[in-house]
C-alpha positions, 0 to 999 in steps of 0.5 A: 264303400257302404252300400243303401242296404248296408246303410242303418234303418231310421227309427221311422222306418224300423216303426213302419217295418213293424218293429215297434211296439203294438198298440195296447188293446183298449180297456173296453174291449180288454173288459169284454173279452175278459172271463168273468165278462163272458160268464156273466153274458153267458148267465143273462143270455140263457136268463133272456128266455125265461125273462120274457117268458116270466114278464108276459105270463100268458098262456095265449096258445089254447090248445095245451089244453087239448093236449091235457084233455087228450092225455088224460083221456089216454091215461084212464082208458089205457088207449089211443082215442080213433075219433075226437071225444070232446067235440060233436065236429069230430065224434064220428071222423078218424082221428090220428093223435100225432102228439100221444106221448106229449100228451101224457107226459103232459097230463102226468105233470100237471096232475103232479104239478097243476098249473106250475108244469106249464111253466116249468115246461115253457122255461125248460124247453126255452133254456135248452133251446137257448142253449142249443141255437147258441152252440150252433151260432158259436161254430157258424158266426166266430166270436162270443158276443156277435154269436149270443147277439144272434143268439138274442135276436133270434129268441125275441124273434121266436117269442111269439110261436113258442108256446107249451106245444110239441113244436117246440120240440121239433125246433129243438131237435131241428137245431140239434139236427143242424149243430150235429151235421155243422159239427161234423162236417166242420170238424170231421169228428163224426162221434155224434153221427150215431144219434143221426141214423138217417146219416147211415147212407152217407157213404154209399149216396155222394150227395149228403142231402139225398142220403139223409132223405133215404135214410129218413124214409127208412126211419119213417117206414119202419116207424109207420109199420111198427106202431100200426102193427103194434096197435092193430096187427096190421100191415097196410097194403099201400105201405108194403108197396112204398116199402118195396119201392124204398127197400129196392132202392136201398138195398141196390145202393148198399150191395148191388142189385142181384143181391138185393133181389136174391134177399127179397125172394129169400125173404119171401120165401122162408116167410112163406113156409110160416105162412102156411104153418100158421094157416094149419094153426088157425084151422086147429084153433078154430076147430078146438074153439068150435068144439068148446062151443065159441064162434070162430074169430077167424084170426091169423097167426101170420098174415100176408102182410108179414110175408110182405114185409120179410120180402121188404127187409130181404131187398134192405138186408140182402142175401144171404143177411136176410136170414140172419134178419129173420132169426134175430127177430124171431129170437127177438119175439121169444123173448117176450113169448116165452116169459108170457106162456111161462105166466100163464102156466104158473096161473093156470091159465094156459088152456083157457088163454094161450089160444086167444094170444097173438103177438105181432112179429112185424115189429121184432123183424123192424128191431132186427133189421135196424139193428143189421143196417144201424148199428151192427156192431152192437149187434157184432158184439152181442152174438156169440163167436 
């Protein structure tokens, strides 16, 4: 005797069972979704910036003059200027000029380039940023025509505080920024990471925005400490406090407490017994410059604020890291030492000169301790086995 489930299925029900045939996709949709038609959109979405750049040619930001002004100023005296020179406001008040480098590549195009490099600056910094912001849009917002939508909608949105600035580039590179951890965390893929070094500390803090911060303090210090060291053999005593404080805390967080203060006191140290050579250096140099008749300068080989800084990295690279760090950087500044007394030596000039050169080791020993905690086994593969 058949049974209701041994009974056929009606043509009906086998329709709403799902075993006819799907409705074909309309043309509209099929067009949009097609390659050409992503190509084409592609084309016109990084045309869209350029476009309102080129319909409104108007250079409304005042200050890219500023910035061709400084640049050049920096390219003939071969310097930073310390005070404003093109105002009497600023002529006799400090001056930091956060932007040198855009200034001079700035100044460098448009002596090349006169008024074209503005533009071509404004289109290239636009179409990158175009192309980066709808990377990003892609992995967060599925589907093509929604993302370069957004994509759209947020270049007009921009239009007017983009300008032939360096902020620009802090936009760019703040996307990138984003698209890179996006990318990461969405993927797993971390191939990219390494052009985030503050992403080093990932590991040892659990809460990724609290390892980034650390390790962009990081970057910070040494970057501070690098240029002022660089320009002025200096080491300020307010950095090397905030640099202790940092340098504790990472190196507790990479390899415990005690062998972050047997670094810092090994650093100190080992730093110190150079120290005092290069006191007894100082006091030769000074004797023999009284003794050719020049009033003593009273330069120091090292200064206090070196030993201040091997203390620092010593608490960052810890024991027994520390000394390796120490000797990388002083092989580091022979690089560039040796080459300079060899110069001198050929010309002749080594008596008159070699006692008035002072090259600053605070930046070798800021190289050597970002190669140990960055990128290590570059730095693996370098040394000898």
């Amino acid at each position: 005797m058949p049974t209701i489930s041994d009974t056929p299925s009606p043509p009906l029900i086998a329709g709403i069972a799902g075993d006819a045939p799907a409705r074909p996709p309309r043309r509209v949709w099929r067009l949009l979704h097609s390659e050409p038609a992503r190509w084409a959109g592609t084309i016109a979405l990084y045309c869209f910036p350029a476009w309102l750049f080129i319909r409104a040619f108007y250079v409304f930001d005042p200050d890219i003059w500023w910035h061709l002004r400084t640049g050049q100023w920096i390219l003939q005296h071969h310097a930073v200027p310390a005070t404003d020179p093109f105002s009497f406001y600023g002529a006799d008040k400090p001056w930091v000029v956060y932007s040198w480098l855009f200034d001079i590549v700035m100044a460098g195009l448009y002596g090349r380039l006169g008024l074209a490099a503005i533009a071509f600056y404004e289109i290239a910094v636009r179409l990158v940023l175009t192309v980066a912001l709808f990377h990003t849009l892609r992995n967060l917002a599925p589907g093509f025509w929604r993302a370069a939508a957004l994509t759209t909608a947020a270049l007009f949105a921009m239009s007017r505080i983009l300008g032939p600035r360096p902020g620009m580039l802090t936009i760019l590179l703040i996307i990138i920024l984003f698209d890179v951890l996006l990318s990461a965390t969405r993927t797993g893929r971390t191939r990219w990471l390494w052009l985030l070094p503050p992403t080093k500390f990932a590991d040892a803090i659990p809460i990724p925005a609290l390892a980034f911060l650390a390790g962009l303090f990081l970057l910070t210090y040494f970057g501070v400490v690098f240029v002022i060291d660089l320009e002025h053999r200096l080491i300020l005593h307010p950095v090397s406090i905030f640099g202790a404080v940092l340098g504790l805390g990472v190196g507790w967080l990479l390899h415990g407490l005690g062998p972050t203060l047997l670094g810092g006191l090994g650093g100190f140290g080992v730093m110190f017994i150079f120290y005092l050579f290069g006191t007894l250096f100082a006091r030769i140099r000074a004797r023999k410059m009284r003794a050719a008749g020049q009033e003593s300068d009273d330069e120091e080989a090292l200064g206090a604020g070196d030993v201040i800084l091997a203390s620092v990295l010593g608490f960052m690279l810890g024991w027994p890291l520390i000394w390796f760090g120490l000797l990388v950087g002083i092989l580091l500044g022979g690089l560039i030492t040796i080459p300079l007394l060899v110069i001198m030596l050929v010309v002749r000039r080594y008596k008159q000169d070699a006692w008035m050169v002072f090259i600053p080791y605070g930046p070798f020993f800021l190289i050597s301790a970002t190669l140990i905690i960055y990128f290590p086994n570059l730095l693996s593969a370098l040394v000898p086995k």
